[in-house]
N, C-alpha and C positions, 0 to 999 in steps of 0.2 A: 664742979660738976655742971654747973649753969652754962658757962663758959664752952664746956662740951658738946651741950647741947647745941647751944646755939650757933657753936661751929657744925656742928652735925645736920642741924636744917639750911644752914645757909650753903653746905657744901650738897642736901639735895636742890635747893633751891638752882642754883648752878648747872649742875647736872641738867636738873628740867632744862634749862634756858638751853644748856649746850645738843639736848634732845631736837628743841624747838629752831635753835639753828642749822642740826644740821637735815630738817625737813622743808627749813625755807630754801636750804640750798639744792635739796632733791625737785623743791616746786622750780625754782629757779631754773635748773635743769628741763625741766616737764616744758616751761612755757617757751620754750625759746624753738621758735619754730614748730609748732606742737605737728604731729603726724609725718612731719616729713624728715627723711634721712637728710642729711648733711657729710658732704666730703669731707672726711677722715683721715684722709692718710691711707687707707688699708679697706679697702672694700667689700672685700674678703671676709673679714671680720665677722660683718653682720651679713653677708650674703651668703656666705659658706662658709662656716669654718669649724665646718667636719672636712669637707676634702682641704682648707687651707693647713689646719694643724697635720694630716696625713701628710703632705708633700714635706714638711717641716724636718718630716723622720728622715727624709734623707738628704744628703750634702748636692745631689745632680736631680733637677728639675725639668725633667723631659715635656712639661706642660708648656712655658710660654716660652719667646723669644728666641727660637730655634735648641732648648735645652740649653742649659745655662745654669753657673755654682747660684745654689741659695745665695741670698742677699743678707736679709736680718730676719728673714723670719723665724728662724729655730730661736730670735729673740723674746718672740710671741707666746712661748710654750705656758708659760708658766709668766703671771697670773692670769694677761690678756686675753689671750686664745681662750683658754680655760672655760674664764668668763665669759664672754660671749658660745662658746659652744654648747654651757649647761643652758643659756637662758634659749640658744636655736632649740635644744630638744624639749627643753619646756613649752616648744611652739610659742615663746613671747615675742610679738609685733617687732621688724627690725629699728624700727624709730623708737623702740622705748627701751630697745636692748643698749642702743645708740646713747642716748638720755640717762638708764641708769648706772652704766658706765662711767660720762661725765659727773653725774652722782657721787658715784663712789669716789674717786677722783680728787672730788672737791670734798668731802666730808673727810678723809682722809686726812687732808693737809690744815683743815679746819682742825680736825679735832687732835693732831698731831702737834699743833702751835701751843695749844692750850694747853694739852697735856706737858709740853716741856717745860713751858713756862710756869706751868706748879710746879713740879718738882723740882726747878732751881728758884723757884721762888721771887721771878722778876715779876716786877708791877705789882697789878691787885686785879681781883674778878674781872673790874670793868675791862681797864686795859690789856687784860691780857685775851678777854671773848674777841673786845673790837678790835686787837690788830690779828688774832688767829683768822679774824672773820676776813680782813682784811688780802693777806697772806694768802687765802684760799680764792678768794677773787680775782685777784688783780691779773693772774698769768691770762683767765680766759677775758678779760676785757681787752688784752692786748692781741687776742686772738690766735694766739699761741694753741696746737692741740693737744687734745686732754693726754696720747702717748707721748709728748714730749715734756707735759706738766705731770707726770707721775713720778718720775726721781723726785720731782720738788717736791709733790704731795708726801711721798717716804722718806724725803730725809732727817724730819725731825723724830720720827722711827728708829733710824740707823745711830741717831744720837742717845733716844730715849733710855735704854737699858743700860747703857756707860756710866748715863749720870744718877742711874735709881735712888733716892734716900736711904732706901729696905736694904736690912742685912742681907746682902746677897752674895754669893761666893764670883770671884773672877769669871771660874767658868758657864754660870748664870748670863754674866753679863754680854761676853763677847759671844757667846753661842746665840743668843735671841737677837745682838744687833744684827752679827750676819744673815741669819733666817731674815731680820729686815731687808735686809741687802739684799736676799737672794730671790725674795717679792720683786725687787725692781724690776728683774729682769733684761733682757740684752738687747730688746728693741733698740736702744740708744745706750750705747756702750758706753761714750763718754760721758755723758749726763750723769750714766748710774757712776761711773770712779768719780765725777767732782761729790756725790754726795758722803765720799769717804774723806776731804777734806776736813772738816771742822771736827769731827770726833777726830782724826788722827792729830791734830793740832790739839787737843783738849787733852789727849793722851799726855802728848811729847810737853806741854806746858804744865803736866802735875807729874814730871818725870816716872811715869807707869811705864819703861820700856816693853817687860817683859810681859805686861799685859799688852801690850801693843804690838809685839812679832804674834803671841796667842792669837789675838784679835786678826790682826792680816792673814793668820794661819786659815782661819776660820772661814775668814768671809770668800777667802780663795777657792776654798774648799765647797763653801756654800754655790760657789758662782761656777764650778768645775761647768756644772750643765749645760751655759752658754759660751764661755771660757773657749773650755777644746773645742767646739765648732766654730768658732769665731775663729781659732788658731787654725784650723782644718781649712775654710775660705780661703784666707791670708795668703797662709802655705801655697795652696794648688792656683795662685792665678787669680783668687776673686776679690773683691773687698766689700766692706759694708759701706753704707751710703755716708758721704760725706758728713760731719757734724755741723747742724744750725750752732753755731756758737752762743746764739742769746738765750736759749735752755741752760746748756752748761752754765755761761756767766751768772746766770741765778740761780741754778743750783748751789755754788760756790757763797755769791753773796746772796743768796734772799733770805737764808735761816740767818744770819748773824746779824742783819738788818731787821728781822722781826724780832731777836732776842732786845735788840738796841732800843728796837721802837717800844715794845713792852716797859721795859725798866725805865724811859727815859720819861713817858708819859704818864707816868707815878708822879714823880720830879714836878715834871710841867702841871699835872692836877694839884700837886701842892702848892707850887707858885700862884695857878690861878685862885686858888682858897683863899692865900696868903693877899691876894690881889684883891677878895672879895667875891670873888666870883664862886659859884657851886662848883662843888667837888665832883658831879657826872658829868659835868658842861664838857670837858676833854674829850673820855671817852664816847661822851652821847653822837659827837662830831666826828670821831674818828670811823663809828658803826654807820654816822650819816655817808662818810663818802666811801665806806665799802658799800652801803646799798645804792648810792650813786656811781659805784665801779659797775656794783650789776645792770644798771639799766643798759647799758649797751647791748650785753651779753642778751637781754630779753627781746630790746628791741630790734635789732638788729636780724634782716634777711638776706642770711647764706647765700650768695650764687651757688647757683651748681645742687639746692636743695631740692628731691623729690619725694614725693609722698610714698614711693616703693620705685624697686625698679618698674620703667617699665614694662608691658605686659609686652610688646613689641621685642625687644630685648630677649624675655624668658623664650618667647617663640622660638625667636630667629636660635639661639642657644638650643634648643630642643629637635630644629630640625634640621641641625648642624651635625647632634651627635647620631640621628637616626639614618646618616648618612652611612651605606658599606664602604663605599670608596676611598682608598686611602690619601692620608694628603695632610698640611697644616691647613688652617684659616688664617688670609692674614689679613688685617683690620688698617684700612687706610684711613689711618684717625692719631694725632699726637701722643693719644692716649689707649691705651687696650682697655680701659674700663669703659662700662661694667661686663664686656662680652667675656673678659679673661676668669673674671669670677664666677660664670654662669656654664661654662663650656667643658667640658670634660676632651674634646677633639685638642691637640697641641695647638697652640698659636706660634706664630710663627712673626718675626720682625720684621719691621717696616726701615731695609737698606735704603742710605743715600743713595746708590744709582735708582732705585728704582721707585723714592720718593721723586729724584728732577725728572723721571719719564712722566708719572702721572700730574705731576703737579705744572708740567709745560703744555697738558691738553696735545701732548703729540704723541701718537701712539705706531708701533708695526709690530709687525711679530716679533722683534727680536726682545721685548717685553715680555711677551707669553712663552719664550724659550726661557727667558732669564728665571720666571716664576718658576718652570718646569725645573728646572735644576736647582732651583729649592726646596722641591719637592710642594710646594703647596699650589692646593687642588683650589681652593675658594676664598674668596676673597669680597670680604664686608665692606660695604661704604655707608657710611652714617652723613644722615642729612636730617637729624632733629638738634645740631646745634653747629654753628658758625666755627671752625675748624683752620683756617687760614689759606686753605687752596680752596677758589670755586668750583662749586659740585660739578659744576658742567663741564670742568677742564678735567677733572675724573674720570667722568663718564664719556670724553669723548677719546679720550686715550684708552680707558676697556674696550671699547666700540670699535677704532680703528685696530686693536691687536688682536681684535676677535675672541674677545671675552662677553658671553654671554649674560642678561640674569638668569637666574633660576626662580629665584624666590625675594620675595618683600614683604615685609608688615609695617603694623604703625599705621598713623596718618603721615599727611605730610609735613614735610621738617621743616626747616629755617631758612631755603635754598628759593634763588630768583623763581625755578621751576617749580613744581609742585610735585619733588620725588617724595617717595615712601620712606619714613622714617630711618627702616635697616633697608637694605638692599645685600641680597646676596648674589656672586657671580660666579662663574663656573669657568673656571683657567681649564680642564679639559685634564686628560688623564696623565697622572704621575707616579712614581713610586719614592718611599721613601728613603730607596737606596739604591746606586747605580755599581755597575762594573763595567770599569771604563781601561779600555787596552791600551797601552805605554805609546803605542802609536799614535794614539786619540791625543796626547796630553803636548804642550806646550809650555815653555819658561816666562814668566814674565816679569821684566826687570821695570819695577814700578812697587807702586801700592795695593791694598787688596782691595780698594775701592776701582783701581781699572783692571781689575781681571775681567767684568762683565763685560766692559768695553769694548778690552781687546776680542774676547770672545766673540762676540755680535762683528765686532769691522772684520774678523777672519773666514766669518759662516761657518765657524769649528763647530762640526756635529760633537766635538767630546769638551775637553775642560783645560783645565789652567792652574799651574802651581806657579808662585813666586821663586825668582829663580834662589831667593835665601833658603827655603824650604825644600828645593829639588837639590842641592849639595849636598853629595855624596850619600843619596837615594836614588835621583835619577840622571846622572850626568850625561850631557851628551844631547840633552833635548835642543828642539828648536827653540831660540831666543827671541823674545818679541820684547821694542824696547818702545816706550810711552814718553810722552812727551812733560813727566812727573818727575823723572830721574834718570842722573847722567846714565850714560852706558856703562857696564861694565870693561876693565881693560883685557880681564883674560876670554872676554868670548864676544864674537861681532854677532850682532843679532840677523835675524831671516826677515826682518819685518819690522816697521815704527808705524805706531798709530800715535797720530795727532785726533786731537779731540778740542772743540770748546766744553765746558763742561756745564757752561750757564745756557742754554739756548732759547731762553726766554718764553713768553708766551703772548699770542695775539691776542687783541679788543674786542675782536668776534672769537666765539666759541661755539660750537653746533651741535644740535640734537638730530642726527641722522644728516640731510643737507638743509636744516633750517640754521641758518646765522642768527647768534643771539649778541648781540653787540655791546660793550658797555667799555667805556677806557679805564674803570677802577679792572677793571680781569686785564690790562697788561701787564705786562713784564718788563724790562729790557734783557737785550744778550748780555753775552757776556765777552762776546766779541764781535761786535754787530759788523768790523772790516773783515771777515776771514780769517784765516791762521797764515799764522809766521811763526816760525822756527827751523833752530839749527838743531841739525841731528850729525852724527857719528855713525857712517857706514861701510862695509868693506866693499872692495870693487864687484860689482855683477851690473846686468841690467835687473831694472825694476823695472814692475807694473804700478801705476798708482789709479786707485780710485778711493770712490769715499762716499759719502751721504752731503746733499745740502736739503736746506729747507727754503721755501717760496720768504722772498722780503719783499714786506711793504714798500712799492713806490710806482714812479711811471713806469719802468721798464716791464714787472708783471703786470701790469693792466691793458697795458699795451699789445699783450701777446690775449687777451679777451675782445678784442676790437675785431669786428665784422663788417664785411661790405656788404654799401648798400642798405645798411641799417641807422635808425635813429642813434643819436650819439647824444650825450649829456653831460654839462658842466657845472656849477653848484658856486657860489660865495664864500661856502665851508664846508666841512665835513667833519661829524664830530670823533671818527676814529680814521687810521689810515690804513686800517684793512682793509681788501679788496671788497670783502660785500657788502660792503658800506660806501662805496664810490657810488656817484655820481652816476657813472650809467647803470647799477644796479636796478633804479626805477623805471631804466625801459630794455629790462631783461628778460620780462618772461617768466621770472625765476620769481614765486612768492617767499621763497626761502631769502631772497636777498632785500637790501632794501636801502635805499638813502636816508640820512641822518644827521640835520645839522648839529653846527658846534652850537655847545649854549650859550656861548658868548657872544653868538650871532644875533644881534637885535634886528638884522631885517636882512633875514633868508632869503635867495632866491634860487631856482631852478632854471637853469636854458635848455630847451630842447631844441638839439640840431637836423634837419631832415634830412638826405643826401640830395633833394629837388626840393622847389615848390611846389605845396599839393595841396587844392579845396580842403577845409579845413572845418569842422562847426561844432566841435565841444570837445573836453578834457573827462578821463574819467579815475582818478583818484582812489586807491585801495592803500592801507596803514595798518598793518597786522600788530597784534599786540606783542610780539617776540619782539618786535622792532625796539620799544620802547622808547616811541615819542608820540608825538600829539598829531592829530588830524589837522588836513588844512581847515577850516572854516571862510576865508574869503583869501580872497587871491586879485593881484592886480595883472594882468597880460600885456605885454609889449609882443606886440607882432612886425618883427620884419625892423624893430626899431620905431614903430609908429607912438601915436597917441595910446598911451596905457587904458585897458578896459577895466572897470573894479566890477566884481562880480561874487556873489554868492557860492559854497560848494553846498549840496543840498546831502540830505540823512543819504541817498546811496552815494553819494562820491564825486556827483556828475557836475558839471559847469558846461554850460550849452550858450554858445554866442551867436550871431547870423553868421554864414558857410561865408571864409573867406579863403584870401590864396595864401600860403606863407611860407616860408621856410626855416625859419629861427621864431621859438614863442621861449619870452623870456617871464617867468612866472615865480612874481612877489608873493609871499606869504603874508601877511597882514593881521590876520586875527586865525586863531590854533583854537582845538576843542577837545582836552584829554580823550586817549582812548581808553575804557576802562582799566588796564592793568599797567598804562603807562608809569614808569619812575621817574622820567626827568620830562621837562619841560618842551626843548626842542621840537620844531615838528620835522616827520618824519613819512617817507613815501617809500611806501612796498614797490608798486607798482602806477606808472603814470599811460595813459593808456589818450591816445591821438584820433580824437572820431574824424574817419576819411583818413587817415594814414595809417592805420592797425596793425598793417601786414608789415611795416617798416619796424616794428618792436620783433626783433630777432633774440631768439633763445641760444645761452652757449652751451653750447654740447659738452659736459664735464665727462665723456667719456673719448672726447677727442684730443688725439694723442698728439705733442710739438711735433713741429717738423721733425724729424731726425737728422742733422748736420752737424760736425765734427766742428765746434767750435760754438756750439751753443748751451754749455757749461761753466760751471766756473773758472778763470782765469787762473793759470798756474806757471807759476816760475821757477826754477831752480837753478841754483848760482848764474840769476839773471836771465838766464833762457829759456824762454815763453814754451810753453807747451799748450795746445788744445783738446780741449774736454768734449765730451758727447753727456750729453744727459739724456734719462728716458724719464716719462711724466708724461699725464694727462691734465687737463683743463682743472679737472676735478680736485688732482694732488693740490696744483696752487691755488686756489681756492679756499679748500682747507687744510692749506700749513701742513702736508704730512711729510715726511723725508720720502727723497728722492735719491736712486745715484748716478752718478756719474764716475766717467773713466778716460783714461786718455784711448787716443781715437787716430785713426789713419795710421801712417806709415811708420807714427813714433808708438805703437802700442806698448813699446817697452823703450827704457831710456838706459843707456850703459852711463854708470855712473863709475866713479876711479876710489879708491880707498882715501878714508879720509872727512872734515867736517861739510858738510854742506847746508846752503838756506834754502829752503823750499816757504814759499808762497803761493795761497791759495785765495783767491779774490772774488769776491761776487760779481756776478755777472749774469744777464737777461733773467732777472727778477728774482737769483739766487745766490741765497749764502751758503758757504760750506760749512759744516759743523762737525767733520769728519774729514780725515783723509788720512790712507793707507799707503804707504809705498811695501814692495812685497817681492825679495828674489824671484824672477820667474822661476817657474814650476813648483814654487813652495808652497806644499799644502794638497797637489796633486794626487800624492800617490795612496796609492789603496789601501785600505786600514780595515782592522777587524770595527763591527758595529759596537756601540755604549747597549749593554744591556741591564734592565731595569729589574731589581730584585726585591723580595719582602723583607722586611725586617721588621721580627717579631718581638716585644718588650714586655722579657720577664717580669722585671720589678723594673720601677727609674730609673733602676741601675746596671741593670744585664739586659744585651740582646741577645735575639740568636738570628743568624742569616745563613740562607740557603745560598752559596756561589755557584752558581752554571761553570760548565767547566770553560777555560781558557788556555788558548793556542799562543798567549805571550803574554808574560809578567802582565798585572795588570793592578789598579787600586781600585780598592771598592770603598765606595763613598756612602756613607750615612749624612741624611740631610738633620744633621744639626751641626753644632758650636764646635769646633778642636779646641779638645784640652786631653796637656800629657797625661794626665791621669788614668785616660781609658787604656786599657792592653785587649789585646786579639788573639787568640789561637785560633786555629786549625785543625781541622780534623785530628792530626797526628800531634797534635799539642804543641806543636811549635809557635815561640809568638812573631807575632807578625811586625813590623817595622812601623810604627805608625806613621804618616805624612798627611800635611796640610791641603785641603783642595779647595782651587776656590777663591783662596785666601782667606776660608773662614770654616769650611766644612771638613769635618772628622772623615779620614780615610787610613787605609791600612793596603800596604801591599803585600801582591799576594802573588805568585808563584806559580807561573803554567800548570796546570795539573788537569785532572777530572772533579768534576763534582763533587763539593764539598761544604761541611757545617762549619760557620765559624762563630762562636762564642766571644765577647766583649764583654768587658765588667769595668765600671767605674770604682778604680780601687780606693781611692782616699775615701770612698761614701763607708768603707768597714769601721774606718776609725774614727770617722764624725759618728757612724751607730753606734761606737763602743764609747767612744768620749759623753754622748748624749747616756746612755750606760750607767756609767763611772759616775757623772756626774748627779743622777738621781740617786743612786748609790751616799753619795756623797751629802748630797742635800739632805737626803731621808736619814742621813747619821749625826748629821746639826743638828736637825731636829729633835732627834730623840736623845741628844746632849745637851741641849736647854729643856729639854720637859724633865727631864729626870736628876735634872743640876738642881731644881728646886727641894730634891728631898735629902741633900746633904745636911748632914745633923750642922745646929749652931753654931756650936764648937769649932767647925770647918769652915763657918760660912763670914764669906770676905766682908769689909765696911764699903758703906759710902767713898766713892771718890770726889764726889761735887767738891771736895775742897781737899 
């Protein structure tokens, strides 16, 4: 009886302690970063997730990335989601909803070790607290998150009821491990199956088969809920995210390594007894380096952690959805958080083509066409964190396509500028779905990444299917063939567009015409010689033209050169942009400005007169755009004479006695930061000749090149030169915008014979090609019906409905989001419609000359991810209520121990 007792207070003594553990792991939780959110994985979570678990209900996600199959969320349902959604409506602070989460988590897996390890009886008290304690630590010191350490927190769960001492019947046993199981949930699929490892091995090594098909019955059963949607994804085209393997690998071994470490450090406390040493010394060490696992865990600050979103963000999100205007938002950011979790308007994805238009700071309309045909109206730019393309080469590519802002909040961000935190901008009107006449459309034998392309080099008012996509739907189109992939043999194409596809980006960057210059914002091309390639053509004549962009060197700066004005030469230059040369500091132009290299330990400046002229001071202007330093003294050589050293005073000026000169050669000596300079160099806006003033001539950047046929790019084809005409103003080279060019005089078209040819495209008078079209004459001439723009109304995520204007020839009507076969179309008259690719990426349906009509779409596989989500709570809720009521089978019925 003594005996009893005494196990009876030492088993609450224990208890207490494992109360007290697992409150040091709740404070443990609390202190780690206390008030601020920390990235998760899932944002959603704690920002929203009432509307995250809504989207979850169905299999098609018309919210982000152009609409798109769920991912893993329907993983979320059940307990994640859950949790986090009762503590949003309890109005609890998202950082501590965050916190008691990781909480649970770690008490969990703490109190899950302990409990296995009594019930099979390895170790003793100590060892088996301090290596549970252990166990429970260790995933978050390696920094691993809390939804990829919750299989590990549950899988000595999933074992727990297998191995119970208690008379308990089979069906006790395998109906509560699955409800374990069925806890995990499908966020990490693989994670949660390695946690069916060690109890299936624990089965199969006490020869239990037939409790073990039971068991697999069950947990199948249990898991139906994320099961068939995961099979639903799969099926239709989607998948879940790749598995982190280092989860799984310790889901697999970390329970059989904490069973090992328990037992063995029994052992090792006896040894050390036996050695003389105290019998807690082991465990007292083993508790010390779990609490030395946590310090990291406490000390330790999150990048990426905020104390809420912020307020800037909730705005920009609220005045997004207060918008009538139809359209995505699309977020020119790596990432769509946190806008995607706050926005109720679709988001829309951030395409290769139209990430290398913004991120090359080159911008024309055919950018804000390319947006239009994706239907999105607005478009975010975040400058409250370092992102990888400069904000300025962002903003100068909305700028030149004629994308306005509308709106900003925040302060300012992280950017050389001082933009506004969000920035939102207005692409200008679109709709969310087009009808587009068969006449409008084109083939294009390539990838779906150059349909934009080809679009934009053809000036096609309508669109573009891959010619894989147009077989035997629309045969007979015109063939446009890319310089991606060979030709096809059964059809000669009407057109090859050559492309570089890198085009790099210049040292200067501009806010309206201010040059902001810096060599960390270049690029290189990707073809800084021009294009070369063989193409496959049938005999016609062609036209060719194309797009080039301005290149840094003497040939365009040369074409800036004016007579009769001061001219300027330099020891360096610290970029090879044009508004950073040399004679930018006697331009006129405060937008431009000279800039030496910083490697230049003794700059100087020459200024050339076109005469000798009385001469009697300098006057010195350094804008802080520039980003270098003022002069502060300077040495003068005039003419080549004896050097003057002089002073520049607070306005600028350097005043010597009036002499005559015509070359002043002027040393830099000592520099005086401008306040917002970044680098060292000094650096002159403007250089200004007192007594020659009027000799500082301004370039007219709206003064157009000559017009003469052969001052283009250089073009050859099977060796025989053709000349180019280009149009462009002062202004285009200047800054970097594409320009085009075309062939010119008597050769405006070239008869070429069937068969391979080389065409070569070469830079020339201060341009590269980045672009070039050859094109049958007359192709593309003839007169087509217009692309008309249509509503489209969304039932649920998963049904639309669209009004068709009537149509004078077959036509596809395009819905701007994702193709996937799973959507079907009817028509008024219930016929389904044919579905086809647009785009290379966008859902369209053809449709059939007729009159005005409604047409209906439904994402059908989303019936039986709703019926599989169904079935499977169905399922889960009959687990359940077969472990709660397995416990009240009489004695007589009820199974032994399997532990042995």
């Amino acid at each position: 009886m003594r005996r009893l007792k005494a196990g009876s207070a030492e088993q609450v003594v224990w208890r207490a302690r494992l109360v007290l553990g697992c409150l040091a792991l709740v404070a443990l939780c609390l202190l780690q970063a206390p008030g601020r959110i920390v990235p998760d994985g899932r944002l959603e979570l704690t920002a929203e997730p009432g509307g995250f678990l809504a989207r979850a209900l169905h299999l098609w996600d018309p919210h982000s990335g152009f609409g798109q199959l769920q991912s893993d969320v329907y993983g979320y349902l059940l307990p994640i989601g859950q949790f986090h959604w009762l503590l949003d409506a309890l109005s609890v602070p998202d950082w501590i909803s965050q916190r008691l989460w990781w909480s649970l988590v770690l008490c969990v897996a703490f109190v899950g070790v302990w409990k296995l390890s009594n019930v099979l009886q390895y170790g003793v008290p100590r060892t088996r607290f301090a290596v549970a304690l252990l166990y429970a630590l260790l995933p978050r010191t390696f920094g691993e998150l809390p939804t990829e350490v919750w299989p590990l927190a549950m899988a000595p769960w999933v074992l727990l009821p297998l191995v119970s001492p208690r008379v308990r019947s089979g069906w006790w046993r395998i109906s509560w491990s699955a409800v374990a199981f069925a806890l995990i949930g499908g966020a990490n699929p693989m994670a949660a199956a390695a946690t069916l490892v060690v109890p299936a091995v624990w089965l199969v090594s006490r020869a239990r088969l037939k409790l073990l098909l039971g068991w697999l019955g069950f947990v199948v059963a249990a898991s139906l809920w994320w099961l068939l949607p995961l099979a639903s994804l799969i099926r239709y085209g989607g998948a879940p995210p790749g598995p982190r393997w280092l989860p799984v690998v310790g889901v697999v071994a970390g329970l059989p390594l904490a069973l090992a470490a328990v037992h063995y450090l029994r052992r090792l406390s006896g040894l050390a007894v036996s050695r003389g040493v105290h019998r807690r010394l082991v465990p007292v060490l083993v508790t010390c380096l779990a609490v030395g696992a946590a310090a990291p865990v406490v000390l330790a600050r999150p990048s990426g952690a905020v104390t809420a979103i912020p307020d800037h963000w909730e705005q920009a999100a609220t005045w997004l959805d207060e918008q009538s205007a139809p359209g995505s938002v699309l977020l020119l950011s790596s990432t769509t958080e946190p806008l995607s979790a706050l926005v109720k308007r679709s988001m829309a994805t951030l395409t290769d083509d139209v990430k290398r238009r913004v991120d090359s700071g080159v911008g024309d309309q055919a950018l804000r066409q390319e947006l239009n045909r994706q239907g999105v109206r607005y478009v975010v730019v975040r400058n409250d964190r370092v992102d990888g393309t400069p904000a300025l080469a962002l903003h100068e590519s909305l700028a030149d396509a004629g994308i306005d802002r509308v709106a900003y909040f925040g302060p300012a961000g992280e950017t050389r500028l001082p933009y506004p935190s969000v920035e939102i901008f207005d692409v200008g009107a679109t709709t969310p779905g087009r009808l587009i006449p068969q006449s409008r459309l084109i083939a294009v034998a390539g990838t779906a990444d150059d349909v934009p392309a080809v679009v934009t080099a053809l000036g096609s008012a309508g669109d573009a299917v891959l010619g894989a996509d147009a077989v035997g739907k629309f045969d007979g189109l015109p063939l446009v063939q890319t310089d991606t992939q060979e030709q096809a043999a059964e059809q000669q194409p009407s057109a090859v567009v050559l492309r570089n596809n890198q085009v790099g980006r210049s040292a200067c960057l501009h806010v309206g015409v201010q040059a902001v210059c810096d060599s960390d914002q270049a690029e290189a091309a990707g073809e800084q010689d021009g294009l070369s390639r063989t193409v496959q053509l049938p005999a016609a004549s062609y036209q060719l033209r194309g797009v080039a962009l301005p290149q840094d060197g003497d040939a365009l700066e040369r074409l800036m050169l004016l007579p009769d004005a001061i001219t300027a030469t330099a020891s360096s230059r610290a970029v090879s942009a044009p508004d950073a040369r040399p004679g930018a500091a006697v331009d006129r132009d405060r937008g431009t400005g000279w800039l030496a290299d910083p490697d230049d330990a003794a700059p100087t400046l020459t200024l050339t007169l076109p005469a000798a002229r009385e001469v009697r001071g300098l006057r010195f202007e350094s804008g802080p755009y520039l980003g270098g330093s003022r002069p502060a003294e300077v040495l003068l050589h005039f003419d080549g004479s004896v050097p003057t050293r002089t002073t520049v005073d607070a306005d600028g000026y350097v005043r010597f006695p009036q002499r005559r000169a015509r070359t002043i050669q002027i040393d830099f000596t000592a520099t005086k930061p401008v306040q917002d300079a970044r680098r060292t160099p000094v650096g002159v806006t403007e250089v200004a000749v007192l007594g020659a003033d009027e000799l500082r001539k301004a370039v007219d950047r709206n003064r157009r090149l000559p017009s003469y046929c052969g001052n283009g790019p250089n073009v050859q084809i099977d060796g025989v030169p053709a000349r180019t005409q280009l149009a462009a103003t002062v202004g285009d080279l200047l800054q970097r915008r594409p320009v085009p060019y075309s062939l010119c005089g008597q050769a405006a078209t070239m008869p070429l014979r069937s068969g391979r040819h080389e065409v070569v495209v070469q830079p020339n008078a201060g341009v590269v090609p980045i672009q070039a079209t050859l094109t049958k004459a007359g192709f593309g001439v003839v007169a087509a019906a217009p692309v008309q723009g249509v509503e489209v109304w969304r039932v649920t995520p998963a049904e639309l409905t669209v009004e068709v204007p009537s149509a004078s020839e077959q036509s596809v009507l395009a819905v701007a989001q994702n193709y996937n076969a799973g959507w079907e179309a009817y028509d008024s008259s219930g016929n389904k419609l044919t579905p086809i690719r647009i785009g290379g990426w966008q859902q369209g349906w053809i449709v059939p000359a007729g009159p005005e009509q409604v047409v209906t779409a439904a994402f059908m596989p989303d019936r039986f991810y709703r019926a599989g989500l169904l079935l499977g709570l169905i399922a889960l809720v009959s687990v359940f209520v077969a472990a709660v009521f397995s416990r009240r089978l009489p004695r007589r019925r009820a199974g032994r121990s399997i532990r042995r």
